[in-house]
VEXDREN-2710 file (C-alpha; in Angstrom, 1 decimal):
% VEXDREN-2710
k/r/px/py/pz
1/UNK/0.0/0.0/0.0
2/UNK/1.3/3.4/-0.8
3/UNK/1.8/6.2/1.4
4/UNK/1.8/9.8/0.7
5/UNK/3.3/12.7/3.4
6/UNK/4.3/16.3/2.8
7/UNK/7.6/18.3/3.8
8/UNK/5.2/21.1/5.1
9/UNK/6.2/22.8/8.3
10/UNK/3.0/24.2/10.3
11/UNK/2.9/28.2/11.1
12/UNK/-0.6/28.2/12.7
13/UNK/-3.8/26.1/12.0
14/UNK/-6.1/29.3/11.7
15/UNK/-8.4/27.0/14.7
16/UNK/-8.5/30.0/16.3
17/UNK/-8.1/33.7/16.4
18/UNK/-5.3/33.1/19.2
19/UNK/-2.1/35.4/17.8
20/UNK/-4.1/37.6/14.5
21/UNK/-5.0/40.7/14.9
22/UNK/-5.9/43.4/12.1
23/UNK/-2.7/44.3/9.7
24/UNK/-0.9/47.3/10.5
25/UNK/-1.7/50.3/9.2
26/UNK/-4.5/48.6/7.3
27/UNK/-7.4/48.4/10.3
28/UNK/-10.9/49.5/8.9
29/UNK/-12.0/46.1/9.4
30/UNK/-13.6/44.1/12.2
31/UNK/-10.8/42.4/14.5
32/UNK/-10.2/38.8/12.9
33/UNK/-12.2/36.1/15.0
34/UNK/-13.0/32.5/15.0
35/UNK/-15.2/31.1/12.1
36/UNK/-16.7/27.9/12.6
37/UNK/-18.9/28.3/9.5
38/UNK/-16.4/29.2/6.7
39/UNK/-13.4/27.2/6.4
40/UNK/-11.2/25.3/4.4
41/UNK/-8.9/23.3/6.8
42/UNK/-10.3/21.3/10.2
43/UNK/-13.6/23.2/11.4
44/UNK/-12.4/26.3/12.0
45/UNK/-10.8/29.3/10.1
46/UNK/-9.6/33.3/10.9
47/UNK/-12.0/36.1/9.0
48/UNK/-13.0/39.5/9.7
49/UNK/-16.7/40.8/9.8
50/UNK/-18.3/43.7/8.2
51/UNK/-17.4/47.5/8.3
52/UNK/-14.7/46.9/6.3
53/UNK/-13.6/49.6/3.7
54/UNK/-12.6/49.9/0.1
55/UNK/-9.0/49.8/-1.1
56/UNK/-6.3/48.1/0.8
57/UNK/-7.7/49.5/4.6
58/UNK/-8.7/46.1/5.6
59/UNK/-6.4/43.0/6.5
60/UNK/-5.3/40.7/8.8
61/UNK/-1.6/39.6/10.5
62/UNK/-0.6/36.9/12.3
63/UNK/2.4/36.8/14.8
64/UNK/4.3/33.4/14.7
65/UNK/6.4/35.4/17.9
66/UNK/9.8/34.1/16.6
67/UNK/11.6/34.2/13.3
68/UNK/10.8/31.3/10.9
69/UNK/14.5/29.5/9.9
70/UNK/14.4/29.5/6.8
71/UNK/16.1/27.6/3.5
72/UNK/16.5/28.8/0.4
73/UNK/14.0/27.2/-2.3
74/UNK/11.3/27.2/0.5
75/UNK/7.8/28.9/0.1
76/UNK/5.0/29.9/2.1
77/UNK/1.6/28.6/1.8
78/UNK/-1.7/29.9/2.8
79/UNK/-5.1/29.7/1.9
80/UNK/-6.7/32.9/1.3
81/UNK/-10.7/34.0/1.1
82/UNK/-12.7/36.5/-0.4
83/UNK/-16.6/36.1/-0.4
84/UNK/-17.3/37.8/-3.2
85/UNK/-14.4/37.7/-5.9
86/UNK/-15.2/39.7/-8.2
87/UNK/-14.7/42.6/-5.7
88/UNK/-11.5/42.2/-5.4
89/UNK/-9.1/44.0/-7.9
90/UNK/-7.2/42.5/-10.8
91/UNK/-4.1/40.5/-9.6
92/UNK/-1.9/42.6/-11.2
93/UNK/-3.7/45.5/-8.8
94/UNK/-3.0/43.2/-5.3
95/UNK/-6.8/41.7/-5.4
96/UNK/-5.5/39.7/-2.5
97/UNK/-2.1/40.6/-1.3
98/UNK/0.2/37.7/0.6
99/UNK/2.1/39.6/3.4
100/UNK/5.6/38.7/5.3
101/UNK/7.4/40.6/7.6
102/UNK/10.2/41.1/10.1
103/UNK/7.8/43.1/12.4
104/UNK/4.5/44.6/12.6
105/UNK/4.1/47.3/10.3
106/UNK/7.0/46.4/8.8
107/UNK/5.9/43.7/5.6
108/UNK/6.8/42.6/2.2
109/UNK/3.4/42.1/0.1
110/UNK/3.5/39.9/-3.1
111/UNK/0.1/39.5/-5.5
112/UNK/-1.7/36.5/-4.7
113/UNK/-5.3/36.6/-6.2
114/UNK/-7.1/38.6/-8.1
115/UNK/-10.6/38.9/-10.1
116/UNK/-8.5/37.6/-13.3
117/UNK/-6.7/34.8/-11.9
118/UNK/-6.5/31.6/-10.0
119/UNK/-10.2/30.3/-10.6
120/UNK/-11.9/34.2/-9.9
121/UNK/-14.3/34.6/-10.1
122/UNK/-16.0/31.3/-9.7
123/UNK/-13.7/30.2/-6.4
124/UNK/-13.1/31.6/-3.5
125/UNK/-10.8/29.5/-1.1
126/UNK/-7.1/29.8/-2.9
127/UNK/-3.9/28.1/-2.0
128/UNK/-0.7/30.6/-3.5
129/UNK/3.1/29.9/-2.5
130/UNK/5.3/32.5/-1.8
131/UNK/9.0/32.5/-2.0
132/UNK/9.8/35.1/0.4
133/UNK/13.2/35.8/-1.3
134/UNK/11.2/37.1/-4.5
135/UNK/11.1/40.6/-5.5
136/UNK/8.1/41.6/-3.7
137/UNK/4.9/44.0/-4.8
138/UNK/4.2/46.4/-2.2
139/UNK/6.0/46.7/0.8
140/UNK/5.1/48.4/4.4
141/UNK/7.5/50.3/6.5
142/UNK/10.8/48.7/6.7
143/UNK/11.1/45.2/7.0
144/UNK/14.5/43.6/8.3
145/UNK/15.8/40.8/4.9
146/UNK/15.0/37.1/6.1
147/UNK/13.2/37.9/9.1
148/UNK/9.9/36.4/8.6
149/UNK/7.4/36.5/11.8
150/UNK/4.5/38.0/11.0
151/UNK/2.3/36.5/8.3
152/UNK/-1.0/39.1/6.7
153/UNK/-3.4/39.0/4.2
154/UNK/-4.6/42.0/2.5
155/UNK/-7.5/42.2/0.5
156/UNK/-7.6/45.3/-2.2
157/UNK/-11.3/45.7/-3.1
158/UNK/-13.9/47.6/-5.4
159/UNK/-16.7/48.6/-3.2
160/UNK/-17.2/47.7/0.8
161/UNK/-19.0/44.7/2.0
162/UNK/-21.5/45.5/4.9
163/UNK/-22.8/42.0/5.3
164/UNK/-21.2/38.9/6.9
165/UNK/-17.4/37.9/6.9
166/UNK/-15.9/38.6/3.8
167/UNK/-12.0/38.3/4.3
168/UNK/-10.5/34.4/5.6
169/UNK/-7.8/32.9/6.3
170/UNK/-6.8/29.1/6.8
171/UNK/-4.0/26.7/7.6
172/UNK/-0.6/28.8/7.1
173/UNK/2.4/26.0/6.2
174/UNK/6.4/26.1/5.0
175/UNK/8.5/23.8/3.3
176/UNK/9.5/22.8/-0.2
177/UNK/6.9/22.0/-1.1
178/UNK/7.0/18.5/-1.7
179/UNK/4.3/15.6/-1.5
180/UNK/5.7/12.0/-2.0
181/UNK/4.8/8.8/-2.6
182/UNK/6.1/5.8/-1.2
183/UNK/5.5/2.1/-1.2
184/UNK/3.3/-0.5/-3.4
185/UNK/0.0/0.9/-5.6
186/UNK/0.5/4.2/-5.8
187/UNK/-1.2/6.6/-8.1
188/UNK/-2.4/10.0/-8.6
189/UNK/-5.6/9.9/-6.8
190/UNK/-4.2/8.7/-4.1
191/UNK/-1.7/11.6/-3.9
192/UNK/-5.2/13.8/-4.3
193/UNK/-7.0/12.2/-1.4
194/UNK/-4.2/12.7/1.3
195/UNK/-3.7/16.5/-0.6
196/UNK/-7.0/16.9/0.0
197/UNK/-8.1/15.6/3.3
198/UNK/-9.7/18.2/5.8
199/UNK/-7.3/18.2/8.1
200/UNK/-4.3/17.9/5.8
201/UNK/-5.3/20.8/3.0
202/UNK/-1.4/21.2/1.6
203/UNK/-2.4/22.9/-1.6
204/UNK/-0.2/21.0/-3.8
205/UNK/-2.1/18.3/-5.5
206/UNK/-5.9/19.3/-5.7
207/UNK/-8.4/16.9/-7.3
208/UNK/-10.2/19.4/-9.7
209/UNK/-13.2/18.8/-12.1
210/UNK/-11.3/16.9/-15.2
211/UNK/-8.3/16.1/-13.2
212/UNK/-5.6/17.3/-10.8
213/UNK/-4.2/20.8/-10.0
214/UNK/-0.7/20.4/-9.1
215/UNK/2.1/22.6/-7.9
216/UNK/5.7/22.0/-5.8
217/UNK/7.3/19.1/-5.5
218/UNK/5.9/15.7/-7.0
219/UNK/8.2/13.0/-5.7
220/UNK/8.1/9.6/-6.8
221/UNK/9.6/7.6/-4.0
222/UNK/13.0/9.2/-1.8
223/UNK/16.1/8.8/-1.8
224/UNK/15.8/5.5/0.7
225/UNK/12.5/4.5/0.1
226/UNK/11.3/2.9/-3.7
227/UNK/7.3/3.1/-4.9
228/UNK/5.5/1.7/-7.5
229/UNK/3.4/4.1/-9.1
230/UNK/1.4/2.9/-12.3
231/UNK/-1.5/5.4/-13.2
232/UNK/-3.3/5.8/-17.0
233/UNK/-5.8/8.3/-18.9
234/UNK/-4.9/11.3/-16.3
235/UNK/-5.2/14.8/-16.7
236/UNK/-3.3/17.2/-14.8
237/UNK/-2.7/21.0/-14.8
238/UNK/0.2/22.9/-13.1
239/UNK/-0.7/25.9/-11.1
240/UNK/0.7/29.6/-12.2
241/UNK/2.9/30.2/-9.5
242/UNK/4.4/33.6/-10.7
243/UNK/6.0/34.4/-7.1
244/UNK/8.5/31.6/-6.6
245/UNK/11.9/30.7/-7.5
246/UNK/12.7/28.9/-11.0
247/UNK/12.6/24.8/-10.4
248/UNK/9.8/25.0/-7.8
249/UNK/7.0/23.0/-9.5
250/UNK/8.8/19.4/-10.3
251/UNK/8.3/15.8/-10.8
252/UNK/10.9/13.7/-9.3
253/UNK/11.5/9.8/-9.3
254/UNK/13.8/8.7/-6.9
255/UNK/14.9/5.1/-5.5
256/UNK/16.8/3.1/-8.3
257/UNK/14.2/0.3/-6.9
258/UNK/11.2/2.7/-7.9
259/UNK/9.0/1.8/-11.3
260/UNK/6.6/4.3/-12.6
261/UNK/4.3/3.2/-15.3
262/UNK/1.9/5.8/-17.0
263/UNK/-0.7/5.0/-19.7
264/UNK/-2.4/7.7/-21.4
265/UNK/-1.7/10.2/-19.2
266/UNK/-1.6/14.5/-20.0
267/UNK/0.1/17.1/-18.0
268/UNK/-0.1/20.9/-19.1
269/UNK/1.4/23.8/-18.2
270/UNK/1.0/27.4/-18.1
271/UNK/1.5/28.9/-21.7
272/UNK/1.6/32.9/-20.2
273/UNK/1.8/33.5/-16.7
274/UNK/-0.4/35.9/-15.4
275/UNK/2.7/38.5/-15.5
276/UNK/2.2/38.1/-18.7
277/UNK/5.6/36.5/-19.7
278/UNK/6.4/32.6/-19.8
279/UNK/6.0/31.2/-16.4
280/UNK/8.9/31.0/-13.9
281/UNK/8.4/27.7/-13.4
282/UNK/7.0/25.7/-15.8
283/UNK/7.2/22.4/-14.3
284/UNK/10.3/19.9/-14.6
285/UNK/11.0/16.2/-14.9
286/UNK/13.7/14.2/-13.5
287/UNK/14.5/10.3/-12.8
288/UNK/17.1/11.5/-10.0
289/UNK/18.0/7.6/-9.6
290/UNK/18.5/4.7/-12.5
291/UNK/14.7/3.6/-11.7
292/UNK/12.2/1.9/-14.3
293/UNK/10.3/4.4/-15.8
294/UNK/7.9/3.2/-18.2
295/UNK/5.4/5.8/-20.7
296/UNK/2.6/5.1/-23.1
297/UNK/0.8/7.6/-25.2
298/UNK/1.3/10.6/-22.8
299/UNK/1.2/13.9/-23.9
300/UNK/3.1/16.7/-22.2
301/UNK/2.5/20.1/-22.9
302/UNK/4.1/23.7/-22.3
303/UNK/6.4/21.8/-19.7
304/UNK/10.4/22.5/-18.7
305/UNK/13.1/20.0/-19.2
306/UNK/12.9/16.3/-18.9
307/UNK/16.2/14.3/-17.5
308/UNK/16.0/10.4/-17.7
309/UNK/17.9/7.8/-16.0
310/UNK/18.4/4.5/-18.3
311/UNK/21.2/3.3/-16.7
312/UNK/20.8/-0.4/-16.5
313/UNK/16.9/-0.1/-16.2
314/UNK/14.7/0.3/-18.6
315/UNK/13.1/3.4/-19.4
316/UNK/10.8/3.3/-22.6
317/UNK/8.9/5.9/-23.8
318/UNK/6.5/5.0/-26.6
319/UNK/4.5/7.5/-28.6
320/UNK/4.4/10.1/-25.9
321/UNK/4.2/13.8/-27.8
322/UNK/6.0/16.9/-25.9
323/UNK/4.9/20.0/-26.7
324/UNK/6.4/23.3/-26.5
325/UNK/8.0/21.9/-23.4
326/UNK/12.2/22.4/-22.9
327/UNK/15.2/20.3/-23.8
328/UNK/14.6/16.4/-23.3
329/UNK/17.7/14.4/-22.0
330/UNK/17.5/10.6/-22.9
331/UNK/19.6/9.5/-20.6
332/UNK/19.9/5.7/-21.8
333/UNK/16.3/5.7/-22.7
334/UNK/14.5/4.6/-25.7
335/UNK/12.2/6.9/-27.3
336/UNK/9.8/5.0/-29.5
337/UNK/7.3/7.0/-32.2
338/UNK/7.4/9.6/-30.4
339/UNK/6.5/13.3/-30.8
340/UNK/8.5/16.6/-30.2
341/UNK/7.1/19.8/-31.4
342/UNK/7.9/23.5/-31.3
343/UNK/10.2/22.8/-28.7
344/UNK/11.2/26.3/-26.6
345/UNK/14.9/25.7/-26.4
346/UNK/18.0/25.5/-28.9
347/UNK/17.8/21.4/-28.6
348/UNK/14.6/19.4/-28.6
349/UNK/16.3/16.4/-27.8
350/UNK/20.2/15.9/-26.2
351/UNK/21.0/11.9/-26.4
352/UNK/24.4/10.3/-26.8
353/UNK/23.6/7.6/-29.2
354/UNK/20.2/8.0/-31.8
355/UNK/19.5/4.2/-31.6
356/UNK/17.7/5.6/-28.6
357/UNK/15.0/7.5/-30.5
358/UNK/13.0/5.3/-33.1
359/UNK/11.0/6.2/-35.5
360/UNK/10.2/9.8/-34.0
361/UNK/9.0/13.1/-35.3
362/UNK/10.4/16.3/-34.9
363/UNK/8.6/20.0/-35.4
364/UNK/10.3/23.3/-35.0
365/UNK/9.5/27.0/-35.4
366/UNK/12.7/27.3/-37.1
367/UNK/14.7/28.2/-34.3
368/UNK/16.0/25.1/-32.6
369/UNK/17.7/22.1/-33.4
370/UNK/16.0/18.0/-33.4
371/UNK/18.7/16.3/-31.6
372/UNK/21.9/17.5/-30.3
373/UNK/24.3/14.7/-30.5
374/UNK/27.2/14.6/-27.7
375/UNK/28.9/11.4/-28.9
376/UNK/29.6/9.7/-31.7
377/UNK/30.6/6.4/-30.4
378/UNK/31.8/3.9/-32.5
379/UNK/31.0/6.3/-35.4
380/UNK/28.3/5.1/-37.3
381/UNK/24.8/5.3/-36.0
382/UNK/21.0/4.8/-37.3
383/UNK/18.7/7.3/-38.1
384/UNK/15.1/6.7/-38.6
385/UNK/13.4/9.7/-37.5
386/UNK/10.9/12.2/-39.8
387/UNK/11.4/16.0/-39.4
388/UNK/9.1/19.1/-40.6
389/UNK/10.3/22.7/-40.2
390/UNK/14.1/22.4/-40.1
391/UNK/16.6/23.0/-42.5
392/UNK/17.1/20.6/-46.1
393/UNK/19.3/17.9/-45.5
394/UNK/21.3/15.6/-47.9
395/UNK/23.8/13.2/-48.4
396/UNK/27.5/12.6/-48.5
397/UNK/30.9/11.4/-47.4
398/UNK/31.3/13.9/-46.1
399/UNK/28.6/17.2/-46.0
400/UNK/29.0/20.5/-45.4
401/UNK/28.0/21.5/-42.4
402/UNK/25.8/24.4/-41.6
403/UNK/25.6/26.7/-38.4
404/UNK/21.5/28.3/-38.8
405/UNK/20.8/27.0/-35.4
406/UNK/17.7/25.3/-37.3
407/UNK/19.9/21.8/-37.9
408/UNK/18.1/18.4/-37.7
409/UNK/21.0/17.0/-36.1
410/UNK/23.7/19.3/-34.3
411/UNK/27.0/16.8/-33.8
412/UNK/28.3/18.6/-30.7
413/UNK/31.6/16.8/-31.1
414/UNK/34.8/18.7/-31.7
415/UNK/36.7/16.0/-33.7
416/UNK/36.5/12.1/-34.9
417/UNK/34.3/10.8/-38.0
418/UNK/30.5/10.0/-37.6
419/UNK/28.3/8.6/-40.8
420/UNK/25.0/8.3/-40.8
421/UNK/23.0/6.0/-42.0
422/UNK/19.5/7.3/-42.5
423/UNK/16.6/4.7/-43.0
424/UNK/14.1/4.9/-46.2
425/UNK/11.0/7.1/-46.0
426/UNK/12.8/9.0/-42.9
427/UNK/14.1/12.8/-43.4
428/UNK/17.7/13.1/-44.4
429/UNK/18.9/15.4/-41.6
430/UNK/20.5/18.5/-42.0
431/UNK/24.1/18.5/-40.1
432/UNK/25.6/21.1/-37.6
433/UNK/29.1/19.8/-36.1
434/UNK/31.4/21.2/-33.5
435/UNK/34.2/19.5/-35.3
436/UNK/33.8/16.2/-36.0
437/UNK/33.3/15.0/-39.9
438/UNK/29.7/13.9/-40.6
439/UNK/29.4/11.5/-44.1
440/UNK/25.5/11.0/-44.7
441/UNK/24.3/7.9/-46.0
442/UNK/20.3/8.0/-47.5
443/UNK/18.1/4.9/-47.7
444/UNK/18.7/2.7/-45.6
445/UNK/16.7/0.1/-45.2
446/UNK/16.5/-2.8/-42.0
447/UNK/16.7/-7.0/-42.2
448/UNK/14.9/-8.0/-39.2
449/UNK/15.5/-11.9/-38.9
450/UNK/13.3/-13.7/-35.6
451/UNK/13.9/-16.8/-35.1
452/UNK/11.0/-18.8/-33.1
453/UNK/9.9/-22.5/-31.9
454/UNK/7.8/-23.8/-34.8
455/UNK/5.7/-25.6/-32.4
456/UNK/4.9/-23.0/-29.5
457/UNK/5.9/-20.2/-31.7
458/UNK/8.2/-19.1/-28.6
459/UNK/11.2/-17.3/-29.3
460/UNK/14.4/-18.3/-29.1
461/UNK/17.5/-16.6/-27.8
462/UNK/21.0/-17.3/-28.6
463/UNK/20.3/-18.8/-32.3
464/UNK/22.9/-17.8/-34.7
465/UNK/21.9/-16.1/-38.0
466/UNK/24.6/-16.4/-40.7
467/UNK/23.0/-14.1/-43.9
468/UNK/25.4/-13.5/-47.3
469/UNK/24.8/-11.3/-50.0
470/UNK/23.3/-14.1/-53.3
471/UNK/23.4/-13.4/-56.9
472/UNK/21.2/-10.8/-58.5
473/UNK/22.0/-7.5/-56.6
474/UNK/24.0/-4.9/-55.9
475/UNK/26.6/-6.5/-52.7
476/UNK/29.5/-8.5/-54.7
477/UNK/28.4/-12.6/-54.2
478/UNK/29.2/-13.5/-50.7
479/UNK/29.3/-10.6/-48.8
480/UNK/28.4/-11.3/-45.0
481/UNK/25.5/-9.1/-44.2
482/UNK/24.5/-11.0/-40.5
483/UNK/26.8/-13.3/-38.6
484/UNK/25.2/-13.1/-34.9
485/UNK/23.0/-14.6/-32.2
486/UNK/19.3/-13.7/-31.5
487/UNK/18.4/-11.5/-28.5
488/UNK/16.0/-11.8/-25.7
489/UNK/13.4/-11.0/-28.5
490/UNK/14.4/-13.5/-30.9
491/UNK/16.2/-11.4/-32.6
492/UNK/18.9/-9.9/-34.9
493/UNK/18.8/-7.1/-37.2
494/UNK/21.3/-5.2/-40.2
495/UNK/20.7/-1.6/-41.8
496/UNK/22.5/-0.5/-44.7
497/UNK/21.8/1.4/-47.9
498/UNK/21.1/-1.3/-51.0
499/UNK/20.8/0.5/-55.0
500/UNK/18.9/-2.5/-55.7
501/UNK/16.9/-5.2/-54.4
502/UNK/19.4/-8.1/-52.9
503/UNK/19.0/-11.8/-52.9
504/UNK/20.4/-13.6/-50.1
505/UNK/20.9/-17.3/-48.6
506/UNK/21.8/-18.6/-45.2
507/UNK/20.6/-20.3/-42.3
508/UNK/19.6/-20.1/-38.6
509/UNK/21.1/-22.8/-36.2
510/UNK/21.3/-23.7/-32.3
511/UNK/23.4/-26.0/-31.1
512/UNK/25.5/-24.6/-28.3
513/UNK/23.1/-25.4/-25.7
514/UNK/19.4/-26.9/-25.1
515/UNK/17.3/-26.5/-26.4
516/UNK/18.4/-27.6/-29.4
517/UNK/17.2/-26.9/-32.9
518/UNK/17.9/-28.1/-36.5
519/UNK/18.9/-25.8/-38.8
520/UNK/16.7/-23.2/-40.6
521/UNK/17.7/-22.7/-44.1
522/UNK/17.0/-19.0/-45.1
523/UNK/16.5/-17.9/-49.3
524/UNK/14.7/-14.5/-49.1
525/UNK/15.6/-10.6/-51.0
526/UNK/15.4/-7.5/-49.2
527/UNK/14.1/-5.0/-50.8
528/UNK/15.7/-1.9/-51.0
529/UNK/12.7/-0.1/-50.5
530/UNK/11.2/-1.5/-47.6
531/UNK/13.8/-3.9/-46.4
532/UNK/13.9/-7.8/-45.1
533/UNK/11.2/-9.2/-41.9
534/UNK/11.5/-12.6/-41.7
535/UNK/10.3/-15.4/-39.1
536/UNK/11.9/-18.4/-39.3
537/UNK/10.4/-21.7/-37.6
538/UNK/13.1/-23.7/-36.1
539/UNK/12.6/-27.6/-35.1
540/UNK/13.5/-28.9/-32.1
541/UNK/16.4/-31.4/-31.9
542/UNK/16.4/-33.4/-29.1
END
């Protein structure tokens, strides 16, 4: 069973009035008091009555009586009330002001609601994190640089409310920000259901109508503890969170023990922050540890940067689509038909070998590159992929390189030889290089050779495939196209570029160790179109 905790650090519950009083210089409202009929968190929240004015002449404080330690990366959360939203001012106007100060009468204010954001005006409750080491918004007398005692809430509004208790405030917390999950069986409701328990109210992972609202710290598993996490057809929305530090909202996997599994599942981010520029933190991923990390046909969208872990796990991503989202590090992963488009940075995708992405398409706005290639390994390497937007590619031994920033393929290698082999019907790429010589060799084409128990149609490992070139095509009589044993799957494969169709003849055999199986006798072509996929059917021999 999974379990799910927070890193939050308790200022004051808001279960009673004990310790608020009206904000400094702003005290044209009613004296805050218990309110056992509005709330958010436990029974009970903080809210002041009628009388109060117009403008910013109403608020509320509350004394923690010492200074908070504090570490950098760290935000306050609060949950904030108005009863009538579309009173307040735009957020861009303070609507709903977030207070912290050294002293009383002496605050930092940074914009936390307003009528034209988070939900207004169809919501009232609102969770917002502050990073109290952002550039503030208003600011009230003189208040001391990392001294942070007195928390305040400061409503700006249109036109005075002389009925009931329009201004709250509930369950004041600190931390990073993090939820996590450890354990067996976890998945995203079950991260919404402690989120969003009465007495636990974090803010960070809400269960919304169509999905999840998400902001902070998403962690998969920690550093000594693994989870399994499988989840599918999720949608989930990262919050605008324009007054924290970059890197705040993440998702993290951690535990090399950990496997995540997502079907189907959509997370979107903010396209234009309420400042009206990209958002600070648009929301990162990162397998911190070599877990197995497993994606099916999940779409990403107007997300940060993406680190995987392959390591000696697997992590397989199959026809997942990112969107607008930052640079995506492979990390020993294979990428399968997948999608990247319009990427926001100079490098959709940073990988050290391309046998890791297969069969993928790549869009761009003309300003970035596909793939930016930090090795060249054994210098030749596979490419299969389909681009649309980038630069004309073509062939040779070698080409000339070209420096648009607008490259299919950026070699970012300062010396050694790399060719290319691209595959038929994929894009030939167009080449950027640090250094190193590129030599571009169009249609290819792929001999796929499985080998497989003719009776249980099983398939076998270790078989050894020994393919020659026959009469009748382009390769001279002879020449050795495969001469290696079957894989896990069965088994063994060959690109290269054929002028021609090509007749070959060989045979598959296993007699090293049982089972044993009499030999196959392959006479096939491969076309140089579309290539070679044979099955053979072996015999058992024993």
């Amino acid at each position: 069973m999974a379990t799910y905790a927070t890193d939050l650090n308790t200022v004051n519950l808001a279960d009673s009035s004990t310790g608020w009083a009206e904000l400094s210089g702003h005290t044209s409202g009613a004296s805050p008091s218990a309110d056992s009929e509005n709330y958010i968190h436990n029974s009970v929240s903080v809210s002041q009555g009628t009388g109060q004015a117009t403008g910013t002449n109403a608020g509320m404080q509350y004394d923690y009586g010492s200074n908070i330690s504090w570490t950098t990366g760290e935000v306050f959360l609060m949950w904030q009330y108005y009863t009538a939203p579309t009173n307040i001012q735009t957020w861009a106007s303070g609507g709903m002001r977030f207070g912290i100060g050294s002293s009383s009468g002496n605050m930092r204010f940074w914009n936390a609601m307003g009528d034209d954001f988070s939900g207004s005006p169809y919501a009232c409750w609102q969770n917002t994190a502050i990073d109290p080491e952002v550039t503030g918004d208003a600011t009230d007398g003189s208040p001391t640089t990392g001294i942070y005692r007195y928390i305040g809430s400061l409503p700006n509004v249109r036109a005075k409310i002389t009925k009931g208790a329009p201004h709250a405030c509930d369950v004041v917390r600190y931390g990073r920000g993090e939820i996590y999950a450890t354990g067996t069986g976890g998945t995203f409701a079950g991260y919404a259901a402690a989120n969003d328990g009465s007495t636990a109210r974090w803010g960070l992972f809400q269960a919304v109508r169509g999905g999840y609202l998400w902001k902070g710290l998403l962690s998969l598993g920690q550093s000594g503890t693994s989870v399994t996490f499988t989840d599918s057809n999720t949608a989930i929305f990262i919050d605008d969170t324009p007054r924290i530090a970059a890197g705040f909202n993440k998702i993290e996997v951690n535990n090399s023990s950990s496997s995540v599994t997502w079907t189907g599942v959509s997370i979107t981010g903010v396209t234009t922050s309420i400042t009206g520029s990209a958002p600070i933190s648009a929301g990162d991923f990162e397998v911190i540890d070599n877990a197995t990390v497993a994606f099916t046909s999940c779409t990403f969208s107007d997300m940060g940067s993406f680190i995987f872990n392959g390591g000696t796990n697997d992590n397989d991503i199959i026809a997942c689509i990112f969107r607008r989202c930052g640079e995506v590090d492979t990390g020993g992963g294979l990428f399968d038909g997948c999608l990247f488009s319009n990427s926001e940075v100079a490098n959709s995708v940073t990988t050290t070998d391309l046998a890791e992405l297969v069969g993928c398409t790549f869009e761009s706005d003309s300003s970035n590159h596909a793939i930016e290639l930090t090795s060249i390994g054994d210098g030749t390497m596979d490419w299969d992929s389909t681009t649309t937007g980038y630069d004309s590619g073509s062939s040779g031994s070698p080409v000339t390189p070209t420096s648009t920033g607008n490259e299919s393929l950026y070699v970012n290698v300062g010396s050694g030889t790399l060719t290319v082999n691209v595959a038929s019907g994929a894009t030939i790429p167009s080449i950027r290089s640090a250094g190193a010589t590129v030599n571009v060799v169009a249609g290819q084409v792929t001999t796929t050779i499985t080998a497989v128990n003719a009776s249980t149609q099983a398939v076998i490992q270790y078989a050894r495939v020994y393919l020659i070139a026959a009469a009748g095509g382009p390769l001279t009589v002879g020449t050795e196209i495969l001469n290696a044993e079957t894989n896990s799957s069965g088994v063994v494969t060959d690109t290269r570029s054929l002028a021609s169709d090509q007749p070959v003849e060989g045979w598959v055999r296993k007699g090293s160790a049982t089972t044993y199986y009499k030999t196959s006798v392959i006479s096939a072509t491969i076309d140089n179109a579309t290539g070679l996929d044979l099955t053979i059917q072996m015999i058992p021999d024993e």
